[in-house]
N, C-alpha and C positions, 0 to 999 in steps of 0.2 A: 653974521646975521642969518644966515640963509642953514648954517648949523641949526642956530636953534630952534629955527620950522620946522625943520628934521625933526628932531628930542619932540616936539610939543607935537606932532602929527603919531611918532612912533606911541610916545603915550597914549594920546586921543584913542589908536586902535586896540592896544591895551588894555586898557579900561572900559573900551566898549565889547570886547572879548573873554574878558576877564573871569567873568561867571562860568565861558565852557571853558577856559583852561582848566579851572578850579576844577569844577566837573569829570573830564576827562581825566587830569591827573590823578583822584581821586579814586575812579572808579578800576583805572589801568595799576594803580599800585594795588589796591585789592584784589582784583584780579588775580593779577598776576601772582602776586603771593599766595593766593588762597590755590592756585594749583601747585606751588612749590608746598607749603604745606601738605595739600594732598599727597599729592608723591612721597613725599618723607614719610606722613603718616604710615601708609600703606609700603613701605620701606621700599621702594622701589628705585634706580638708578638714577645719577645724573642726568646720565643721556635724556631720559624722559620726561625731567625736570626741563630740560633746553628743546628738547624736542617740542614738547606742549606747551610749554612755555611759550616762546617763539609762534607757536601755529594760535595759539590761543591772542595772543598779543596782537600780533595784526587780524584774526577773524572777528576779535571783540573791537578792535579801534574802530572798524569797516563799521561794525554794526552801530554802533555809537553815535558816529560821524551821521549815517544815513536815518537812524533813528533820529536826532538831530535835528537834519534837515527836513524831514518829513514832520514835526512837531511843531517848529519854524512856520511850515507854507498850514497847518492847520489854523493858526489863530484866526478866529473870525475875525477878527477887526485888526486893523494895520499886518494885515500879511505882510511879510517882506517878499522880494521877487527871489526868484531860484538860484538868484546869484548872490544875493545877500544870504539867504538861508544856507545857501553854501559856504559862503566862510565864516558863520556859526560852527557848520559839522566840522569844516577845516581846524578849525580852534579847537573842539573836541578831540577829536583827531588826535592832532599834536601834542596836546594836552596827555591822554590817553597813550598813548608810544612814548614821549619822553619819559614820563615817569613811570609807566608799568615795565619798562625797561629796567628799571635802579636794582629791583628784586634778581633779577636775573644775572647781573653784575658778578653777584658771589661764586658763579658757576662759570664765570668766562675768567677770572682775575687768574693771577697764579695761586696755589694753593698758599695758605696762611696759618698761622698756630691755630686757630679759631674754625671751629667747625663753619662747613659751608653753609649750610641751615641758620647756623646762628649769626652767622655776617650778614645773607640775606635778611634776615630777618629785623635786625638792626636798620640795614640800610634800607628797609619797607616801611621801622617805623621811623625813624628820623626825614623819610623824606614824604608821610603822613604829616605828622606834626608841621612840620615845614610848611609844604599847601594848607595845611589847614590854619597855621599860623596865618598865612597870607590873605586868607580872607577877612581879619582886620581891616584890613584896609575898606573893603567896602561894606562892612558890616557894623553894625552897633557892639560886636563881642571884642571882648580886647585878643593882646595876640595870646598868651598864655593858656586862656578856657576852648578859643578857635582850633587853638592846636592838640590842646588834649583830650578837644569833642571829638577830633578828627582821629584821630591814634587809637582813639579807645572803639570806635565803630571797627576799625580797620582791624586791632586787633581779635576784636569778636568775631567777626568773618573768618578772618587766618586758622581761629582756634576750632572754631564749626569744620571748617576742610580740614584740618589735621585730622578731627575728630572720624570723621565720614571716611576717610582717605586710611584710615587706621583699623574703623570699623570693616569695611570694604575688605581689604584682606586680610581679616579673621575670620568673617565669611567665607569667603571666597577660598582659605586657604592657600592665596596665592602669593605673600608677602614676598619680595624681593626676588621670586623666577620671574622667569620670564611666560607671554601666553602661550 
């Protein structure tokens, strides 16, 4: 018995979090893909892919989370206290690293037939679709349209940073040296 308090409590917090998982996962797999994108575009190395990558990934979770929180203690009415609004940004947070993480995956695995770009890229959109699927559950949209609302926004971003990221060093003339 005492199991299934557990399950029903672990839910309860789940579903009361649910929206900044969404949230964060969401904004963390765009993210992060749209500076793998970047960097590709503008042909420039792994390293700076995992480099930026990584510094961008937790400088943007931080901002998320505190953004967040700070949006939380704004409502005029039913403010929650700074600790509730904290694990709002917490669930952001989390949300935001675990999945803006997946992108990055393709540049840490061992190398594979399949360009690295393109595994990333794959595992940016299936794990789009995927969160975006998941809001089914608390949404009026089935999982099918959720998830390919979500893939297709995420895509567009990616395509904007290649695009910039490509543009950027034609400019610049600096595709693939180094500064």
């Amino acid at each position: 018995m005492r199991r299934d308090r557990s399950e029903t409590r672990a839910t309860t917090v789940i579903r009361r979090y649910l929206p900044e998982l969404v949230y964060g996962a969401n904004d963390g797999i765009v993210t992060t893909f749209a500076i793998v994108s970047g960097i590709v575009g503008a042909s420039l190395s792994s390293s700076a892919i995992l480099i930026l990558g990584f510094a961008s990934l937790f400088a943007d979770g931080i901002s998320m989370a505190a953004s967040n929180i700070l949006s939380e203690r704004s409502k005029s009415d039913d403010r929650p206290s700074l600790r509730e609004a904290s694990r709002h940004g917490a669930a952001t947070f989390c949300g935001f690293i675990a999945a803006g993480f997946v992108p990055l995956l393709a540049y840490l695995l061992p190398s594979f037939q399949i360009s690295r770009f393109a595994l990333s890229a794959g595992l940016a959109g299936a794990m789009l679709f995927l969160v975006g699927a998941s809001r089914a559950f608390f949404t009026d949209r089935t999982f099918l349209r959720a998830g390919f609302e979500m893939l297709l926004i995420g895509a567009g971003a990616a395509a904007v940073a290649f695009g910039v990221g490509h543009l950027g060093a034609q400019i610049t003339g600096n595709g693939g040296q180094s500064p």
